[in-house]
C-alpha positions in Angstrom: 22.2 -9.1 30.4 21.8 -5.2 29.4 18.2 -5.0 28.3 18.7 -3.3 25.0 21.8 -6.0 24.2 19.1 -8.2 24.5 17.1 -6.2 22.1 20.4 -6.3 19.6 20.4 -10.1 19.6 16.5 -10.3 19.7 16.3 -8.7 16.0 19.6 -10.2 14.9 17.5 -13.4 15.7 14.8 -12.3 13.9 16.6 -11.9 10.4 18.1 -15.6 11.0 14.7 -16.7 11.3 13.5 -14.8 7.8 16.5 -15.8 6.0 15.9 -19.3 7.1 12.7 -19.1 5.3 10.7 -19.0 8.7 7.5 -17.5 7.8 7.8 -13.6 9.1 4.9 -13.7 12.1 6.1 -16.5 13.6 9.8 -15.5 13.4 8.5 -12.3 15.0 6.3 -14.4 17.5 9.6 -16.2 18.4 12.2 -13.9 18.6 9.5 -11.6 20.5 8.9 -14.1 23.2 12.4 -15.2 23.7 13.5 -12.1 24.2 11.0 -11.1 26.7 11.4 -14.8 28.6 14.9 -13.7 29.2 13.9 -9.7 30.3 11.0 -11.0 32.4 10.0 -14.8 32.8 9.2 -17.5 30.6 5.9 -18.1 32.3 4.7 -14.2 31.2 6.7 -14.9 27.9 4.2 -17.8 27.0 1.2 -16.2 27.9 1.7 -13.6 25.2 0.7 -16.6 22.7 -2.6 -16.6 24.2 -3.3 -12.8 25.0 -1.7 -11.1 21.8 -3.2 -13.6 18.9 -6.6 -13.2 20.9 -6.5 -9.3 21.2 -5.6 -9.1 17.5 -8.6 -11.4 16.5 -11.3 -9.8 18.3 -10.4 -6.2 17.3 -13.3 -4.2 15.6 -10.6 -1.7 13.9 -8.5 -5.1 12.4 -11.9 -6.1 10.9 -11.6 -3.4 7.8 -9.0 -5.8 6.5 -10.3 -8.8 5.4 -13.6 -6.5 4.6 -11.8 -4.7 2.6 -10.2 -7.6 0.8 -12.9 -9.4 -0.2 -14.3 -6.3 -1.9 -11.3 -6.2 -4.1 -11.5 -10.0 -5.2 -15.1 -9.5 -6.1 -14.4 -6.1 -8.0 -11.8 -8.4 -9.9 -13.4 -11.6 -10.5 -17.0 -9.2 -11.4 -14.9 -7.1 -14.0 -15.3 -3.8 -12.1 -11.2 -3.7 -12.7 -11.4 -3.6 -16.5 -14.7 -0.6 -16.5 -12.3 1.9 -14.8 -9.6 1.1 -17.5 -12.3 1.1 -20.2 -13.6 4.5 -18.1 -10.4 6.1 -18.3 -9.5 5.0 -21.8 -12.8 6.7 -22.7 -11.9 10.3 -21.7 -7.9 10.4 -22.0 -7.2 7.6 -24.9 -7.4 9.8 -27.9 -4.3 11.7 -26.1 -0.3 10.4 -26.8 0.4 8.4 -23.8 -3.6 7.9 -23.2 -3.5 4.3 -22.7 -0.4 4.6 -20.0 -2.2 7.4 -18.5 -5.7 5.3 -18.7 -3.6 2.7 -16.7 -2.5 5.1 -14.2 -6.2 6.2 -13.4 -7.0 2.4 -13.4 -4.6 2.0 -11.0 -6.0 4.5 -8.8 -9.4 3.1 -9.3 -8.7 0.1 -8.4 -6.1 1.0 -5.6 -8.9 2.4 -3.6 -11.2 -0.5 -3.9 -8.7 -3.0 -3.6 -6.0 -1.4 -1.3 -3.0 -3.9 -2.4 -0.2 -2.2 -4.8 0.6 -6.1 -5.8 -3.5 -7.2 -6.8 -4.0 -4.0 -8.2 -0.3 -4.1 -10.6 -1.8 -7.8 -11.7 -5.7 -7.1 -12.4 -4.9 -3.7 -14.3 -1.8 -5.1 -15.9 -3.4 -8.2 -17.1 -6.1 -5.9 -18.8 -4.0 -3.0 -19.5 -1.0 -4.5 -21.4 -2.3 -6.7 -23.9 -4.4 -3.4 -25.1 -1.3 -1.3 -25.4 1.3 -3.3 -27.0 -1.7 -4.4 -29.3 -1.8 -0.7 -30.1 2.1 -0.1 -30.7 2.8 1.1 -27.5 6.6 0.7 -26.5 6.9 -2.5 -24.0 8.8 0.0 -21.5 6.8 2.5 -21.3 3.7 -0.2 -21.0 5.3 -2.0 -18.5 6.9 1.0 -16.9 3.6 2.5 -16.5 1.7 -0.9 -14.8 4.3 -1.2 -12.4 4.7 2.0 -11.0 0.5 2.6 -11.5 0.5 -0.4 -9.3 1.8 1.2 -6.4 -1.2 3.6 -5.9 -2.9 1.2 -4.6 -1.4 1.4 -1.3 -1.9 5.5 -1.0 -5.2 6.0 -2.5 -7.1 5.5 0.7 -8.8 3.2 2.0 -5.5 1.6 2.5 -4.7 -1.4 4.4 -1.2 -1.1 5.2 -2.7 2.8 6.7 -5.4 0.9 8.9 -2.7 -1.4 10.2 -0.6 1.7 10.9 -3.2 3.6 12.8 -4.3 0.4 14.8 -0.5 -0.5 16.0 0.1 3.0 16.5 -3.1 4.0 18.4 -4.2 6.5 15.6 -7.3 7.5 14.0 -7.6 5.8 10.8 -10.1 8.4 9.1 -7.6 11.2 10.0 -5.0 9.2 8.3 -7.2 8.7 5.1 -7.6 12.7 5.0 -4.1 13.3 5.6 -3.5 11.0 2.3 -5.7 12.5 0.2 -3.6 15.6 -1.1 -0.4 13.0 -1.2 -2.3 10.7 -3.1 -3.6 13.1 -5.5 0.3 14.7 -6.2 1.2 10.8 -6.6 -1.3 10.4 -9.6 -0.6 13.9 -11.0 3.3 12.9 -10.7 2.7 9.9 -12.5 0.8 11.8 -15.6 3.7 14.3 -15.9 6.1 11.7 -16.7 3.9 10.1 -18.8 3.4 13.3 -21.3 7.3 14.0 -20.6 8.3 10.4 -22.1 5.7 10.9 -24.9 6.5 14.4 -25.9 10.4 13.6 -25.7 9.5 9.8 -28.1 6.1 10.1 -29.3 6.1 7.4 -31.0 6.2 5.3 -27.7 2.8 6.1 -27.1 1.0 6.8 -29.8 -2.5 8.6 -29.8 -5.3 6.8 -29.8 -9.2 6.9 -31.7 -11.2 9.6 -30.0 -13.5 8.7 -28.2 -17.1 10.6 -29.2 -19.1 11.8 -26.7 -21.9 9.8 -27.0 -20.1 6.6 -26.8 -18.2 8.1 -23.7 -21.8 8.5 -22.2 -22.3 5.4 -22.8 -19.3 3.8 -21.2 -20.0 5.8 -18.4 -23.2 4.0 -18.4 -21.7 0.6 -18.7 -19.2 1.3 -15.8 -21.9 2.5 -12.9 -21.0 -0.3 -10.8 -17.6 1.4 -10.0 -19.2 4.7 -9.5 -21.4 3.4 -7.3 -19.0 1.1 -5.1 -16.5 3.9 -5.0 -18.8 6.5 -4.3 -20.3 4.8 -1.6 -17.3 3.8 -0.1 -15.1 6.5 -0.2 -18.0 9.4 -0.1 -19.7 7.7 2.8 -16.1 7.8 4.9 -15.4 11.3 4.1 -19.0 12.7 4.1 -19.5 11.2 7.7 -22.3 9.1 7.0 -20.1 5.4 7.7 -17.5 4.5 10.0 -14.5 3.1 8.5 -16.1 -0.6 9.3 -19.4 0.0 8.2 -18.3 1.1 4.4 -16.1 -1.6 4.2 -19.1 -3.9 5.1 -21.0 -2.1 3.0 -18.4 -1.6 0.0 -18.1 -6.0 0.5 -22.0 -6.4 -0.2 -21.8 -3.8 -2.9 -19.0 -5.6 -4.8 -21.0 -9.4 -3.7 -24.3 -7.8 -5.4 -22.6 -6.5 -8.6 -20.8 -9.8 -9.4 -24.0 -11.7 -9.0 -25.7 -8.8 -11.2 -23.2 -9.5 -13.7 -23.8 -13.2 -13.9 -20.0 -13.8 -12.6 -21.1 -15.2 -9.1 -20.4 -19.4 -10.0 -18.8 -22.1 -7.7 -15.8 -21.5 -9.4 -15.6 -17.6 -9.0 -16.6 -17.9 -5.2 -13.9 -20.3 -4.2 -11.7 -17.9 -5.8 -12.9 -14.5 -4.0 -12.8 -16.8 -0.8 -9.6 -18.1 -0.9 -7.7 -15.0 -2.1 -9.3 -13.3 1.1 -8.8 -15.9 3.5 -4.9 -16.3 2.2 -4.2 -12.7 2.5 -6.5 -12.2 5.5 -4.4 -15.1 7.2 -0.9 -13.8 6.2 -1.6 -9.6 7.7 -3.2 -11.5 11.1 -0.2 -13.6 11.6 1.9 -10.9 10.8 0.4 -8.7 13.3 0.0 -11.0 15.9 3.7 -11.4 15.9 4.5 -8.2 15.5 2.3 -7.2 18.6 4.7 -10.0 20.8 7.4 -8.5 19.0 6.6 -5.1 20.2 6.2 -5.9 23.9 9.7 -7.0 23.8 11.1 -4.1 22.5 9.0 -2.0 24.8 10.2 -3.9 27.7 14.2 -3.6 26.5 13.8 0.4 26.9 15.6 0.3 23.5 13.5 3.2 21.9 13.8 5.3 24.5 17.5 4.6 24.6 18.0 4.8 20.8 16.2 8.3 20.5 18.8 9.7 24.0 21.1 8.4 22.0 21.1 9.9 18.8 19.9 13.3 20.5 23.5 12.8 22.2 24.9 12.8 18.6 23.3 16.1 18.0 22.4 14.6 14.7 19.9 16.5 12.5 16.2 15.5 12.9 16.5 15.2 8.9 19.1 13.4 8.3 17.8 10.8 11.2 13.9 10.7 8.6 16.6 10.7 5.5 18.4 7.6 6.9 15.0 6.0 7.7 13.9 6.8 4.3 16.9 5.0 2.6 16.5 1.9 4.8 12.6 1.6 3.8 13.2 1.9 0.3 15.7 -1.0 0.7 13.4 -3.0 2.7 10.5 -2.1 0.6 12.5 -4.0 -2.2 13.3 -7.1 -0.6 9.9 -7.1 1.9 6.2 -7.8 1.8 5.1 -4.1 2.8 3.2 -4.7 5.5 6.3 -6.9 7.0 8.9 -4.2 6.5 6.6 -1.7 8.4 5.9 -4.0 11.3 9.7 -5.2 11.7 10.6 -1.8 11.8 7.8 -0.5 14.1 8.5 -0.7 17.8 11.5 1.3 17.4 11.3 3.7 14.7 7.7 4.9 15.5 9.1 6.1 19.4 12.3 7.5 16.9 10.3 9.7 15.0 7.7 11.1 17.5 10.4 11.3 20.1 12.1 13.7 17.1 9.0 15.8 17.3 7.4 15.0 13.7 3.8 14.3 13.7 2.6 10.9 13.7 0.5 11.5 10.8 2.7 12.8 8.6 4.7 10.5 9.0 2.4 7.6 8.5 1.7 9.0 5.1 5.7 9.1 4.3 6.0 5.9 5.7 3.8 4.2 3.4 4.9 6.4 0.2 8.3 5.5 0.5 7.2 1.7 1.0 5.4 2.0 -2.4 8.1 3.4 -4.2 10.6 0.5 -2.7 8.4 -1.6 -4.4 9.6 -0.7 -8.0 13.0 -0.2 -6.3 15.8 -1.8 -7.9 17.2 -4.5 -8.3 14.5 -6.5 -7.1 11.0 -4.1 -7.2 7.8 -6.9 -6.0 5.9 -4.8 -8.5 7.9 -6.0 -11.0 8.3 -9.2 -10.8 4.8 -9.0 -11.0 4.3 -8.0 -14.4 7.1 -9.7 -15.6 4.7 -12.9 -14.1 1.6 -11.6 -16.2 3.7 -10.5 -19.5 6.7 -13.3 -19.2 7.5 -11.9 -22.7 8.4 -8.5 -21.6 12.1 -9.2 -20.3 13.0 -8.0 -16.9 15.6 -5.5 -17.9 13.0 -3.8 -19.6 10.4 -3.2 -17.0 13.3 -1.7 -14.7 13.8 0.5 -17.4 10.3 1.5 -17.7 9.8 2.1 -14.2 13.1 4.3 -13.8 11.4 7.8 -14.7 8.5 7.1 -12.4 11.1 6.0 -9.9 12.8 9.3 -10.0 9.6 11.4 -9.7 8.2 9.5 -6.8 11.8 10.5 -5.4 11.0 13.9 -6.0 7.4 13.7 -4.9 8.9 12.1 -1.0 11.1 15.1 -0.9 8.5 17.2 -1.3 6.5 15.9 1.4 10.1 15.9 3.8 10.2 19.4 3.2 6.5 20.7 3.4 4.7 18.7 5.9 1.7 21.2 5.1 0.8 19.4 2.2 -0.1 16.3 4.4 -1.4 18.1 7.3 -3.6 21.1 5.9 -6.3 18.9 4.9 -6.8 17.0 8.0 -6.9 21.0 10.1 -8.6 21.9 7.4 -11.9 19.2 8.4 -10.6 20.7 12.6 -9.2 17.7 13.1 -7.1 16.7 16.3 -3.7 15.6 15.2 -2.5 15.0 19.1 
């Protein structure tokens, strides 16, 4: 059979094997390894469950992940989560719209700890919501601003879905961080616009706040340390040069261990939590991976990247309408798909796509992952939320799309921007001299 007819059949496979409910590893793992029996032998084709699962398990650069995890579930069970809302709420509450744009920083906050735009929508929303519709803000712009907050926390490095990227594609996962920072930092900013738009179009939607006086903002301050700390260390230690990407997630992990015992929060109960949340989502990324890495060696060996970027040169297509047709199909499949499973289904070939197109791999790691986020408040279906509508069942569905819609449409324009001006993910990165080859 034609090698890249195979390859058709291979990912047509695939989807059977997702829409049949098979978990999204193994149907990777399976369509992967079927496909590359019938290209090669069955005898090479089985030895990839042995090599690939055991390259992906003893890589240092996979080990970030479930570091970085487990410092998340202790910043949530240890109430780190709620001092950067209380933080925030401190300096911009007293403004109209304070309390969604005190969420917003939360979500930021949190984001970079945590990593996952799903954990950090639920641990900010369960602490942010309650506190605005309490205070007459309008369900839609509370909700609104939870869900699309929520999906900062897959920019605001470190990221995990960005350490996955740089590992599969060979990358340097610091470089990646630096080349997210300015992105990251025009996501927030977007996200405040529309927040004093809405308000100063219906103020009564978000309604102004006590202010907050100086001395008690001091104090607050005081009472949130622990975040400071954690995230200073973290984050200032990566991009000051003093840790490696593994050694401040190691260290961010202990940091996050010590302030939940600190706090008196460290019981049986607690610790069973933080454990299991890691070990479930630590469990789900590996499996992904490892069958995305079988998955990958099939394609590779069908030649069907290298024969899919021939043939649209052979169209004589634009280069940007080929990223503006990859753009549309992640924001569909950032809808309907965990994030990390989109991006690896889609991986083998479109990675080859792009750099065979000429963009830089860095750039478009950072677009890749933006548009992912924003395909997560996507409708009709939007995993952010679903999520809140989990946490605040009384909010109805309908009303959290309509929340989200204005955030929806300047994350739009945010994507474009970065289409347009790849500067403004790649002057950072030359700015530090840093190799983008």
């Amino acid at each position: 059979m034609d090698p890249v007819l195979v390859a058709i059949l291979g990912l047509i496979g695939m989807f059977v094997l997702i829409g049949l409910h098979v978990p999204v590893g193994v149907a990777m793992a399976i369509a992967g390894a079927v496909g590359f029996g019938i290209l090669t032998s069955w005898g090479a084709a089985l030895s990839l469950f042995a090599t690939e699962p055991a390259g992906v398990l003893a890589s240092p650069d996979l080990a970030v992940i479930p570091l970085f995890l487990l410092m998340g579930s202790f910043a949530g069970v240890s109430g780190l989560s709620a001092d950067i809302y209380r933080l925030a709420y401190a300096f911009v509450g007293h403004r109209r719209g304070g309390l969604a744009l005190a969420t917003i920083g939360g979500c930021a906050g949190f984001g970079a700890v945590c990593g996952s735009s799903v954990a950090t929508a639920a641990t900010i929303g369960r602490v942010a919501l309650p506190e605005m519709i309490s205070r007459g803000y309008s369900p839609t712009l509370a909700s609104g601003s939870v869900a699309a907050g929520g999906t900062l926390g897959m920019l605001i490095p470190p990221s995990v879905v960005m350490v996955i990227y740089a590992f599969l594609t060979e990358k340097f996962v610091i470089t990646l961080f630096i080349a997210a920072l300015v992105p990251g930092i025009l996501a927030i900013l977007g996200q405040f616009i529309t927040v004093w738009i809405l308000v100063r179009r219906d103020p009564a939607i978000g309604p102004a706040g006590e202010r907050v006086s100086w001395p008690e903002r001091l104090r607050v301050l005081r009472q949130s340390s622990g975040i400071v700390v954690l995230l200073g260390a973290v984050i200032g230690g990566i991009y000051g040069g003093i840790f490696t990407v593994n050694e401040a997630a190691s260290l961010g992990a202990g940091l996050a261990f010590l302030f939940t015992v600190m706090r008196g929060k460290m019981n049986w109960s607690n610790l069973k939590q933080v454990l299991r949340e890691t070990a479930s989502a630590s469990a789900m990324i590996y499996l992904i991976i490892m069958g995305a890495s079988i998955f990958s060696i099939f394609i590779s060996a069908s030649n069907m990247p290298e024969a899919l970027v021939t043939s649209i040169q052979g169209m004589n297509l634009s280069p940007m309408l080929v990223i503006y047709a990859l753009l549309l199909m992640y924001l569909i499949l950032g809808s309907v798909f965990d994030t990390v499973a989109a991006m690896l289904i889609t991986m083998p070939f479109v990675f080859p796509l792009v750099v065979g197109l000429g963009y830089d791999p860095y750039w478009w790691g950072v677009v890749l992952v933006m548009v992912m986020e924003v395909g997560m408040i996507t409708p009709p279906i939007g995993m952010n939320v679903f999520v809140i509508h989990g946490i605040a069942d009384k909010i109805e569905l309908k009303t959290i799309f309509a929340g989200i819609m204005p955030f929806f449409y300047t994350d739009i324009v945010r994507i474009n921007l970065l289409v347009w001006f790849p500067l403004l993910t790649l002057a950072l990165p030359r700015a530090f001299g840093v190799n983008l080859n």
